[in-house]
Backbone and ligand atoms as CSV (ligand in chain L), in Angstrom:
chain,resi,resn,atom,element,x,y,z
A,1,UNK,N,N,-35.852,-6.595,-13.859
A,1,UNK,CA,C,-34.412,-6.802,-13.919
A,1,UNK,C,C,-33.989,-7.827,-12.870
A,2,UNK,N,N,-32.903,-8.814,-13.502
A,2,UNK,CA,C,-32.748,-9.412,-12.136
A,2,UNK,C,C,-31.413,-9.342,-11.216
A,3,UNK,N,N,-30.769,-10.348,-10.829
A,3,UNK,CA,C,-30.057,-9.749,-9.574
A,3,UNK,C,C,-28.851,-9.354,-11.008
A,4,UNK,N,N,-27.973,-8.407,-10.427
A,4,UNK,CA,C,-26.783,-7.910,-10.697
A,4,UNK,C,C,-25.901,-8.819,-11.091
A,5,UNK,N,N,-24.688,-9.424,-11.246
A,5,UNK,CA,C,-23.697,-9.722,-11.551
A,5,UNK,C,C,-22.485,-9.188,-11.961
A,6,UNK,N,N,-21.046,-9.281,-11.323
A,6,UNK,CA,C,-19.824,-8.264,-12.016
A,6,UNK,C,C,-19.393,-9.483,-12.732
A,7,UNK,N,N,-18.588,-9.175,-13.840
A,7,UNK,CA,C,-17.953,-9.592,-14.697
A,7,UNK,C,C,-16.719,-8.981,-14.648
A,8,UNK,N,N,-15.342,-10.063,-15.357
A,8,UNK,CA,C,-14.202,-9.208,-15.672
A,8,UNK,C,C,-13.999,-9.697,-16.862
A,9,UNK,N,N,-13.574,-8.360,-17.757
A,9,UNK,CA,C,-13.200,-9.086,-19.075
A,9,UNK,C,C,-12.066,-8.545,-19.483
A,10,UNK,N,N,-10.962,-9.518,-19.617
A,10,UNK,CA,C,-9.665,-9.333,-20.318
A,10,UNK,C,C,-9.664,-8.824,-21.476
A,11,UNK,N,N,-8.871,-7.260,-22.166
A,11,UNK,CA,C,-8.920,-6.659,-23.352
A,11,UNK,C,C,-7.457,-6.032,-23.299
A,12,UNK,N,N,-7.318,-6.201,-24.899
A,12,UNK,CA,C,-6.352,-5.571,-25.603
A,12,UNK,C,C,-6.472,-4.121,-24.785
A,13,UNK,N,N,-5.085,-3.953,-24.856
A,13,UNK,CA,C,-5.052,-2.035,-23.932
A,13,UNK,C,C,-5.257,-1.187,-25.164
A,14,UNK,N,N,-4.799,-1.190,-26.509
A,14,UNK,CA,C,-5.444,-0.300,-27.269
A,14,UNK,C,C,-6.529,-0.749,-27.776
A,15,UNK,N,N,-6.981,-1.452,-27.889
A,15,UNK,CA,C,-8.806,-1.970,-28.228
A,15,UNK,C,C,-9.668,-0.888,-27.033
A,16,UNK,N,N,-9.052,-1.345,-25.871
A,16,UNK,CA,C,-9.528,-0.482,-25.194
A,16,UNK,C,C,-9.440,0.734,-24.600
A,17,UNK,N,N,-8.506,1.330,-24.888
A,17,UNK,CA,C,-8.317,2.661,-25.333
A,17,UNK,C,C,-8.879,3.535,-26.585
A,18,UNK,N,N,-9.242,2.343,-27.711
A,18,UNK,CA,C,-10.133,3.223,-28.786
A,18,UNK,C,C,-11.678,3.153,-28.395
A,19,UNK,N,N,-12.111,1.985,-27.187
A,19,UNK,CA,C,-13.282,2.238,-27.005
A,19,UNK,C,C,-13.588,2.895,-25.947
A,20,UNK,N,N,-13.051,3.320,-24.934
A,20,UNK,CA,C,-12.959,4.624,-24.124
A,20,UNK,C,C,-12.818,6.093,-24.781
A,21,UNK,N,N,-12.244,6.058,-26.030
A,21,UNK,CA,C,-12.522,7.483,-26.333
A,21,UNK,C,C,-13.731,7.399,-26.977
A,22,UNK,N,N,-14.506,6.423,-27.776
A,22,UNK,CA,C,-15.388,6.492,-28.351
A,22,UNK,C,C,-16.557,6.499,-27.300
A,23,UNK,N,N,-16.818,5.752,-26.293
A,23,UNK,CA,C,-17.898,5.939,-25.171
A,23,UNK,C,C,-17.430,7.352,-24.424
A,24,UNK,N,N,-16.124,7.954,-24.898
A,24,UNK,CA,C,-16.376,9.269,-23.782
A,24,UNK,C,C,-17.282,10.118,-24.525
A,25,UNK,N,N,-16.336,10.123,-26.086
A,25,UNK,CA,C,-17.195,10.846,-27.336
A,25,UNK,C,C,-19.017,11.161,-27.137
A,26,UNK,N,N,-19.311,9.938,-27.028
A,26,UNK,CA,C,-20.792,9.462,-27.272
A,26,UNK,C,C,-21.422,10.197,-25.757
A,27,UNK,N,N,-20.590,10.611,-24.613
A,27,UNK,CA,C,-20.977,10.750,-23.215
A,27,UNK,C,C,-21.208,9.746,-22.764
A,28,UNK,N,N,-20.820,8.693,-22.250
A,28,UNK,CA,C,-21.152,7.575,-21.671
A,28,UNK,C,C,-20.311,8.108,-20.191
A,29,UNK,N,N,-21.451,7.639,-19.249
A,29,UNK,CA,C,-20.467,8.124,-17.764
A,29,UNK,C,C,-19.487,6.783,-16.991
A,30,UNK,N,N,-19.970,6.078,-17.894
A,30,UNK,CA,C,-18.595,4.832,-17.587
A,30,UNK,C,C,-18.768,3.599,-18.075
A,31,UNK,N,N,-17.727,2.803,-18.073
A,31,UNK,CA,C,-18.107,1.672,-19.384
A,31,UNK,C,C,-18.974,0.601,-19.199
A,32,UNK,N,N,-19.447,0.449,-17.903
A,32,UNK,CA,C,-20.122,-0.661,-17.758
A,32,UNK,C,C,-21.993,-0.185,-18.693
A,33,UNK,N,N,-22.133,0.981,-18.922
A,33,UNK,CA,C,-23.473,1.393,-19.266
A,33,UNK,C,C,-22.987,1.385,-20.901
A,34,UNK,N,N,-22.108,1.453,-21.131
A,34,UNK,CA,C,-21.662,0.872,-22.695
A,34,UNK,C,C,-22.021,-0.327,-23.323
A,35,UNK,N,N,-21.138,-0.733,-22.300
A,35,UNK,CA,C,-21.285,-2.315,-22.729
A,35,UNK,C,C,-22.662,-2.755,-22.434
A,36,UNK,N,N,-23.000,-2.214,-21.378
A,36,UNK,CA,C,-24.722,-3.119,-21.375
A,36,UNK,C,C,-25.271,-2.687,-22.543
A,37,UNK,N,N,-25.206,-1.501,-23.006
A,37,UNK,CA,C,-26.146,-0.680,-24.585
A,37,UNK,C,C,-25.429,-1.678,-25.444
A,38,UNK,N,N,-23.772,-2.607,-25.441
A,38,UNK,CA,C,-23.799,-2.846,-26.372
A,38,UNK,C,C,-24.368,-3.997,-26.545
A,39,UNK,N,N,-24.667,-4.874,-25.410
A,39,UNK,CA,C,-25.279,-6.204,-25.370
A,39,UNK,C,C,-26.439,-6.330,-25.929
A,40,UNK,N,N,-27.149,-5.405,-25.641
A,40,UNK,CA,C,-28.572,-5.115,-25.843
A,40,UNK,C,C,-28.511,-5.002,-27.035
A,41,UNK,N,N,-27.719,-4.151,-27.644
A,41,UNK,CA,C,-28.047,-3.909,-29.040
A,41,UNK,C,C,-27.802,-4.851,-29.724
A,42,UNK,N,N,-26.807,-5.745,-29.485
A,42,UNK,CA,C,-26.819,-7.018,-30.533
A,42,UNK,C,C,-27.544,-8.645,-29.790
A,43,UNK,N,N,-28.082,-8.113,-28.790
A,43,UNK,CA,C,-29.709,-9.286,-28.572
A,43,UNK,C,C,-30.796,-8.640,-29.738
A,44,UNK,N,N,-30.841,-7.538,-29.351
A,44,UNK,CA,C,-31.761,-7.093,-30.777
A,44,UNK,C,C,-31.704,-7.204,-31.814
A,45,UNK,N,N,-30.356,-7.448,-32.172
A,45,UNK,CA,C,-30.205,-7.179,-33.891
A,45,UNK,C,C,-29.925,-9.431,-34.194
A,46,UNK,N,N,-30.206,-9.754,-32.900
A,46,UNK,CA,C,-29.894,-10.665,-33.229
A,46,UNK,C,C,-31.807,-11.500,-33.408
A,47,UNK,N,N,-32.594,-10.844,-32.594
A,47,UNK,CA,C,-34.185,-10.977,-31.847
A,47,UNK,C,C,-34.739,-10.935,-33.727
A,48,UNK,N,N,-34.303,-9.523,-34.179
A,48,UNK,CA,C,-35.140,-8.938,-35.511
A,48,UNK,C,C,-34.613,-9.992,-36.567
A,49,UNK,N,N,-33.435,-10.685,-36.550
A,49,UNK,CA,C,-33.347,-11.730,-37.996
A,49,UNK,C,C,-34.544,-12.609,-37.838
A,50,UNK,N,N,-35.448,-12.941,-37.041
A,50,UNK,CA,C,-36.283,-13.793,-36.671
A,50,UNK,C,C,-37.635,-13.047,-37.218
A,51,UNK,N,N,-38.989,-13.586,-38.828
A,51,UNK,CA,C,-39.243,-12.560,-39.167
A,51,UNK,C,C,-40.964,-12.299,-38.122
A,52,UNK,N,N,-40.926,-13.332,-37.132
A,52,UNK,CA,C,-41.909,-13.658,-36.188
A,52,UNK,C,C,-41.903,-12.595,-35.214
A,53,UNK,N,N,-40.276,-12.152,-34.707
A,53,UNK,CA,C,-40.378,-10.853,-33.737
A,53,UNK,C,C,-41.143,-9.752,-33.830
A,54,UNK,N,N,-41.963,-9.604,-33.076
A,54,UNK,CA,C,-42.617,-8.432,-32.489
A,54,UNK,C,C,-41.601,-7.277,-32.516
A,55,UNK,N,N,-41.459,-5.994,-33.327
A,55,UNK,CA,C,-41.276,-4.920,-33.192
A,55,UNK,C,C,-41.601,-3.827,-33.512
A,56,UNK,N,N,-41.055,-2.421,-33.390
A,56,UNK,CA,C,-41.781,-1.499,-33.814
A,56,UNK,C,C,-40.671,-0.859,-34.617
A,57,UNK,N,N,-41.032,0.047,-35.680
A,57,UNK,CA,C,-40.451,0.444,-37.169
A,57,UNK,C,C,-41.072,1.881,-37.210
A,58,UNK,N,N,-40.085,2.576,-38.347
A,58,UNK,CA,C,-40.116,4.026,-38.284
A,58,UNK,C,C,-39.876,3.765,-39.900
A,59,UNK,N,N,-40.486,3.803,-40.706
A,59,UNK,CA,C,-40.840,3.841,-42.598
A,59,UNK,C,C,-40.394,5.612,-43.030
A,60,UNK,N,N,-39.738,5.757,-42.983
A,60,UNK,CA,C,-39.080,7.120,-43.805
A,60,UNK,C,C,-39.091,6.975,-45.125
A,61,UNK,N,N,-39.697,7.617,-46.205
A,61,UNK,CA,C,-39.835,7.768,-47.356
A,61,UNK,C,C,-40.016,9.383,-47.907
A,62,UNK,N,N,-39.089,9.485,-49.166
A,62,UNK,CA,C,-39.346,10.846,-49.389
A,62,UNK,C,C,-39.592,10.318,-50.903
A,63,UNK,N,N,-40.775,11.233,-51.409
A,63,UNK,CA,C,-41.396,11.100,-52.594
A,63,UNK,C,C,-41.673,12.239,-53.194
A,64,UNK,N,N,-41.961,11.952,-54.750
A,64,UNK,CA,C,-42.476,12.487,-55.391
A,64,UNK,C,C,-43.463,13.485,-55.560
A,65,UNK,N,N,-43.678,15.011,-54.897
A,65,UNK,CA,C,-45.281,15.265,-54.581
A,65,UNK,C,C,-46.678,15.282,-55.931
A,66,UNK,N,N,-45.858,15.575,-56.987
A,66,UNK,CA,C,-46.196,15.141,-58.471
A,66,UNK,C,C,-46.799,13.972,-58.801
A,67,UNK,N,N,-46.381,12.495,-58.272
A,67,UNK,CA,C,-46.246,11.575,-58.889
A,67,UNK,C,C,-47.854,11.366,-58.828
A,68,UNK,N,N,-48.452,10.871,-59.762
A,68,UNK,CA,C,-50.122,10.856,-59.749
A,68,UNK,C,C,-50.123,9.354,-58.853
A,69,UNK,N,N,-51.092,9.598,-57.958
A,69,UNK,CA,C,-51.829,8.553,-56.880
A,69,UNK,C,C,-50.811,8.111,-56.043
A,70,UNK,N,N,-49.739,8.853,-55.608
A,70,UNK,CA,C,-48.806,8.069,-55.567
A,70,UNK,C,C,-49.530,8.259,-53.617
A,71,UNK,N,N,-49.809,9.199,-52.938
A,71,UNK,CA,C,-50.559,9.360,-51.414
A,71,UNK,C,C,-51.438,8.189,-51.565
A,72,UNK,N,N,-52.379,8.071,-52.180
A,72,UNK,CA,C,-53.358,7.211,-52.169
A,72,UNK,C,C,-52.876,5.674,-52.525
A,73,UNK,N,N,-51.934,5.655,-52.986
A,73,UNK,CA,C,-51.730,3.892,-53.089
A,73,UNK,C,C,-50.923,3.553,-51.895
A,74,UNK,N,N,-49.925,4.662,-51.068
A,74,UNK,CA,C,-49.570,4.383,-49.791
A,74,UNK,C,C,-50.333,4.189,-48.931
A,75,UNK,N,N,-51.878,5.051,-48.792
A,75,UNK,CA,C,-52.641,4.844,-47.666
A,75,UNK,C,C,-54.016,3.635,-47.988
A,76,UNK,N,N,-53.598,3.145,-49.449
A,76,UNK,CA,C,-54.147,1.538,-49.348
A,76,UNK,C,C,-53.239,0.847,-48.729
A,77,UNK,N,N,-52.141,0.978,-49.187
A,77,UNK,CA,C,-51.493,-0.190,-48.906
A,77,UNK,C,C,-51.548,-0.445,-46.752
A,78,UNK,N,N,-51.318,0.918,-46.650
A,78,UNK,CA,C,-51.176,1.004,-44.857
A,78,UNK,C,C,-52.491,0.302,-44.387
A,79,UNK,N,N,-54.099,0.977,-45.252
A,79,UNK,CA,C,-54.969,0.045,-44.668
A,79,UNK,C,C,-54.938,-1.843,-45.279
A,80,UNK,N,N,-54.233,-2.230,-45.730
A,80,UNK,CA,C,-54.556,-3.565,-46.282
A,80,UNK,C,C,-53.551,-4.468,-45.630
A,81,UNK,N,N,-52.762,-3.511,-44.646
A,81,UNK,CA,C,-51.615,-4.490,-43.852
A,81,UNK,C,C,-52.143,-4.663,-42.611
A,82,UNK,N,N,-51.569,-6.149,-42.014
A,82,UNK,CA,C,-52.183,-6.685,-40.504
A,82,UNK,C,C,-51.544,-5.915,-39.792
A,83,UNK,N,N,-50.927,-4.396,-39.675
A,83,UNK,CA,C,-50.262,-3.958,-38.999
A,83,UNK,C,C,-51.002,-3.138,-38.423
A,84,UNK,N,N,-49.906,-2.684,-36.692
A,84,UNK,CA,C,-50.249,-1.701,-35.928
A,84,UNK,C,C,-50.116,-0.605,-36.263
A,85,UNK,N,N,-50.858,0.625,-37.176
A,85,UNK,CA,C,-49.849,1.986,-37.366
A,85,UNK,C,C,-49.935,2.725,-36.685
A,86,UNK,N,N,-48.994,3.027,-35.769
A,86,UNK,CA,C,-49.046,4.044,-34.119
A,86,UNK,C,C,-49.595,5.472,-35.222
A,87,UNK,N,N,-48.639,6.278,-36.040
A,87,UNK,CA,C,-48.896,7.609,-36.638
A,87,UNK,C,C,-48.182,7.575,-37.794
A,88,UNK,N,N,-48.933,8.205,-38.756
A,88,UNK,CA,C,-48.264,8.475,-40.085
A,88,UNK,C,C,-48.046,10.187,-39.998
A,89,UNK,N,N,-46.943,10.959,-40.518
A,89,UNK,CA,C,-46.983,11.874,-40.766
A,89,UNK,C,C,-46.490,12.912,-41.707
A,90,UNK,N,N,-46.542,13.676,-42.586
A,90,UNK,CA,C,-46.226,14.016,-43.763
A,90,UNK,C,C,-45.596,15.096,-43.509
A,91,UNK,N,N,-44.824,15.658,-44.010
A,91,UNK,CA,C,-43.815,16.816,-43.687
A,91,UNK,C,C,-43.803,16.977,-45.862
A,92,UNK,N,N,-43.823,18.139,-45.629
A,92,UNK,CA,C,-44.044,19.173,-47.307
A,92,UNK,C,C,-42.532,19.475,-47.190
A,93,UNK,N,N,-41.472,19.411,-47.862
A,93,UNK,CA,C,-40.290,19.558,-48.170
A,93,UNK,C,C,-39.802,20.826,-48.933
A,94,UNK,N,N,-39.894,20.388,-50.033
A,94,UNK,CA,C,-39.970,21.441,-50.856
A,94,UNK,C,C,-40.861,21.689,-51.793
A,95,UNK,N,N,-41.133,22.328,-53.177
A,95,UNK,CA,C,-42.170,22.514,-53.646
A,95,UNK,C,C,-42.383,21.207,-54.396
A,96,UNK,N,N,-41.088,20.133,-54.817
A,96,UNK,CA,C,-41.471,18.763,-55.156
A,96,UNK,C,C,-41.977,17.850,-54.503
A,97,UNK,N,N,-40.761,17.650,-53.168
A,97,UNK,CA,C,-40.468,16.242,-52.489
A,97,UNK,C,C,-41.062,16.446,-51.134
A,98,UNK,N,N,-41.822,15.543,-50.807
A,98,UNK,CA,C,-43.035,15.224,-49.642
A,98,UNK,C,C,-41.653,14.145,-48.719
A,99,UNK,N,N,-41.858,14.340,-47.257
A,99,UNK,CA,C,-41.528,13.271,-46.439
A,99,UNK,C,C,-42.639,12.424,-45.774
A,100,UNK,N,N,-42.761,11.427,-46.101
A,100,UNK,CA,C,-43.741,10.337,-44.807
A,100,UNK,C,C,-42.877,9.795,-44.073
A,101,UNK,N,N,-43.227,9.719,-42.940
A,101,UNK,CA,C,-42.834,9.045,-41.873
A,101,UNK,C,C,-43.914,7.762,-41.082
A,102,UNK,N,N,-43.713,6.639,-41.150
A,102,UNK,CA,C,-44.720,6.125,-40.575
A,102,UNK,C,C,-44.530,4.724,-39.573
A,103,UNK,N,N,-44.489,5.085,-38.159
A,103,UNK,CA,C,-44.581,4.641,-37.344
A,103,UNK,C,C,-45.477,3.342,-36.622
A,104,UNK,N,N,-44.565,2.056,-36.846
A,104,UNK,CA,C,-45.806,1.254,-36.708
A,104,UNK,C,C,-45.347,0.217,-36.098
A,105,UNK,N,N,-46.290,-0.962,-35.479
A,105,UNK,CA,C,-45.399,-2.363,-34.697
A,105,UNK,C,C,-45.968,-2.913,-35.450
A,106,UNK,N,N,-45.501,-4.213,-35.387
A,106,UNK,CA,C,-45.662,-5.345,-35.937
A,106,UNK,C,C,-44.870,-6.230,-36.019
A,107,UNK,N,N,-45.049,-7.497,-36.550
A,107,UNK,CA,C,-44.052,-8.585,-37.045
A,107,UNK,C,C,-43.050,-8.344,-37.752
A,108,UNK,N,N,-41.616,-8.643,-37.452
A,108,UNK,CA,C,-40.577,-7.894,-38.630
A,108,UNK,C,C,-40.696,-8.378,-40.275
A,109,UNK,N,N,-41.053,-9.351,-40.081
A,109,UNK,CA,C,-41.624,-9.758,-41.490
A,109,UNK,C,C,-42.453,-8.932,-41.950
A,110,UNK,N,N,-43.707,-9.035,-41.740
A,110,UNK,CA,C,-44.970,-8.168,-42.162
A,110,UNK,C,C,-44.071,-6.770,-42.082
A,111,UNK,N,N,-43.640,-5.910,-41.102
A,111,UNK,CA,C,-42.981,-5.215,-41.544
A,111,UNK,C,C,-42.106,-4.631,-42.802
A,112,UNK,N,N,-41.419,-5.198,-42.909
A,112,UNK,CA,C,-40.492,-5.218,-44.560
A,112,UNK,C,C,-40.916,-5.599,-45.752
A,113,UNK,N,N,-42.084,-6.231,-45.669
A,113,UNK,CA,C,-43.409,-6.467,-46.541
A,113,UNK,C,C,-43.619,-5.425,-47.135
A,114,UNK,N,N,-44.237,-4.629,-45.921
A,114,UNK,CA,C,-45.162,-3.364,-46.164
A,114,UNK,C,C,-43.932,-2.187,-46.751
A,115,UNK,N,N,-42.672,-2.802,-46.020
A,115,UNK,CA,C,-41.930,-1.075,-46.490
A,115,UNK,C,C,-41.299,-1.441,-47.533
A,116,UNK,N,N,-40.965,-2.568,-48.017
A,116,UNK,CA,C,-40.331,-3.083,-49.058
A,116,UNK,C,C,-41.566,-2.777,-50.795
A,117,UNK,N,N,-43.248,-2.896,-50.414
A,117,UNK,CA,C,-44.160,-2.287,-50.800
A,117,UNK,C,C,-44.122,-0.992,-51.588
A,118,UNK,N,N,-44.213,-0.466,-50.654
A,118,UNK,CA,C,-44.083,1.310,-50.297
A,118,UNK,C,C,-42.925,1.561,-50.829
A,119,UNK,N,N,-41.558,1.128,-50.672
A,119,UNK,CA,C,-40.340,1.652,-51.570
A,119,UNK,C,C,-40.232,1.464,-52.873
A,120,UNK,N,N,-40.883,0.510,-53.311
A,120,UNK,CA,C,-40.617,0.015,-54.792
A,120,UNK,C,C,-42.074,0.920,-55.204
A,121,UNK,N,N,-42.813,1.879,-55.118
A,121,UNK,CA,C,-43.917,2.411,-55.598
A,121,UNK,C,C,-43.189,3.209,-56.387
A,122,UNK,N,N,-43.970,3.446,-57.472
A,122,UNK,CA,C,-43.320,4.553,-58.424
A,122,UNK,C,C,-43.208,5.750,-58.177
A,123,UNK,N,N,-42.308,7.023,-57.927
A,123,UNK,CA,C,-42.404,8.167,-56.988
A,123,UNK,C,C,-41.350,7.929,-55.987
A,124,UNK,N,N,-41.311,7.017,-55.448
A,124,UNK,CA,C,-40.875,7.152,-54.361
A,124,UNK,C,C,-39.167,7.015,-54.183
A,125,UNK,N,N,-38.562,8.022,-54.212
A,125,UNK,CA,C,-37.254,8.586,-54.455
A,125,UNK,C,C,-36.528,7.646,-53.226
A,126,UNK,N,N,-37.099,7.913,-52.354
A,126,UNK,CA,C,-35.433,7.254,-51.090
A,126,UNK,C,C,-36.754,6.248,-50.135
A,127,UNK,N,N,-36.539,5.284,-49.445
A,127,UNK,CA,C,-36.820,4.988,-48.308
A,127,UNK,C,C,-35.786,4.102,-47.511
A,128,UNK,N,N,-36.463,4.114,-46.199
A,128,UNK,CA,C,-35.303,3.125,-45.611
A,128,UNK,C,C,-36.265,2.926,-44.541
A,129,UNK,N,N,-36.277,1.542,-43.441
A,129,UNK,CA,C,-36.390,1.597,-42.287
A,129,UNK,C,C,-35.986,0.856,-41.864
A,130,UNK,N,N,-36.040,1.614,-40.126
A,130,UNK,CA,C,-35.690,1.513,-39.104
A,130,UNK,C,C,-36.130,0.858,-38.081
A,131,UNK,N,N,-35.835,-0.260,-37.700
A,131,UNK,CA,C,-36.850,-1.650,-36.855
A,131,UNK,C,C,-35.626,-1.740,-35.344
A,132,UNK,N,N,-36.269,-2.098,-34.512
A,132,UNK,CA,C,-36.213,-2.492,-32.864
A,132,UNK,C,C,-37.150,-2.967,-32.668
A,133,UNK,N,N,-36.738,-4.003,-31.372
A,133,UNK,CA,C,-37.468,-5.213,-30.634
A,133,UNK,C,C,-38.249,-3.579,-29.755
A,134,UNK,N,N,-39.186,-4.272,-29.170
A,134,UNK,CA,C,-40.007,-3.202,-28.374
A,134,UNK,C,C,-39.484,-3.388,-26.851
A,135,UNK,N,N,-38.348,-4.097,-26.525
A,135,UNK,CA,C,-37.394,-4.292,-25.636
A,135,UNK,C,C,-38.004,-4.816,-24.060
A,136,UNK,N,N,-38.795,-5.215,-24.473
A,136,UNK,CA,C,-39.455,-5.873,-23.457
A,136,UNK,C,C,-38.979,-7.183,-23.042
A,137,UNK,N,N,-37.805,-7.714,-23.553
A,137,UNK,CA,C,-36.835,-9.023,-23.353
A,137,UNK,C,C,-35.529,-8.590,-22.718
A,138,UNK,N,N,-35.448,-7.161,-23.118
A,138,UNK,CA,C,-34.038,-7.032,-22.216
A,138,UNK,C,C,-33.870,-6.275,-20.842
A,139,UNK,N,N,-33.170,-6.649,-19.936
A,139,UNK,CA,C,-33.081,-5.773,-18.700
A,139,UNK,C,C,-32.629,-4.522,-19.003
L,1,NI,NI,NI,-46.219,17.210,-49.274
């Protein structure tokens, strides 16, 4: 981290009055740790449009437990990607619908590759993921 700096920033009094109740909401113990979460968060969201960034991703998919091959064409596809997979893990739902979860770094590109892959498989009812820089750029 490097040296400190104060800032002052001129704001609307109800702008900032709706974002004081919302950082009290959230527990924030005062606004300057807000605003740094909020900086950060949009260096990141600005880091991941780039599909070269290094990050790490959380692949949530809930599927089919029925659907024939449908385990086995996910765990080709996981081995046939240049990716890091920290852990995959399966959670049994109900007597249909299976959850995977699968935890992995990589390039955000190659990333959305692989989950964009995996979502369009036949079976596979919902996915979505969830990508961050591995934050090693921000203080
Ligand atoms: Ni299952």
């Amino acid at each position: 981290m490097g040296k400190i700096e104060r800032v002052g920033v001129s704001l609307d009094e109800e702008l900032l009055g709706r974002f004081d109740a919302l950082i009290g909401k959230q527990g924030y113990a005062n606004r300057s740790e807000a605003i740094r979460d909020l900086i950060r968060a949009r260096l990141d969201q600005q880091q991941l449009e780039k599909s070269s960034t290094e990050a790490v991703a959380a692949i949530l998919l809930v599927y089919d437990h029925h659907s024939t091959n449908l385990t086995s064409k996910l765990n080709h596809l996981q081995h046939n990607h240049l990716l890091q997979i920290i852990v995959s893990t399966h959670v049994h739902l109900d007597h249909y619908n299976c959850l995977e979860v699968i935890i992995l770094k990589g390039k955000v590109g190659e990333i959305q590759k692989l989950a964009d892959q995996m979502i369009s498989l036949k079976g596979v009812k919902l996915g979505r993921t969830n990508l961050m820089t591995t934050g090693k750029d921000l203080a």
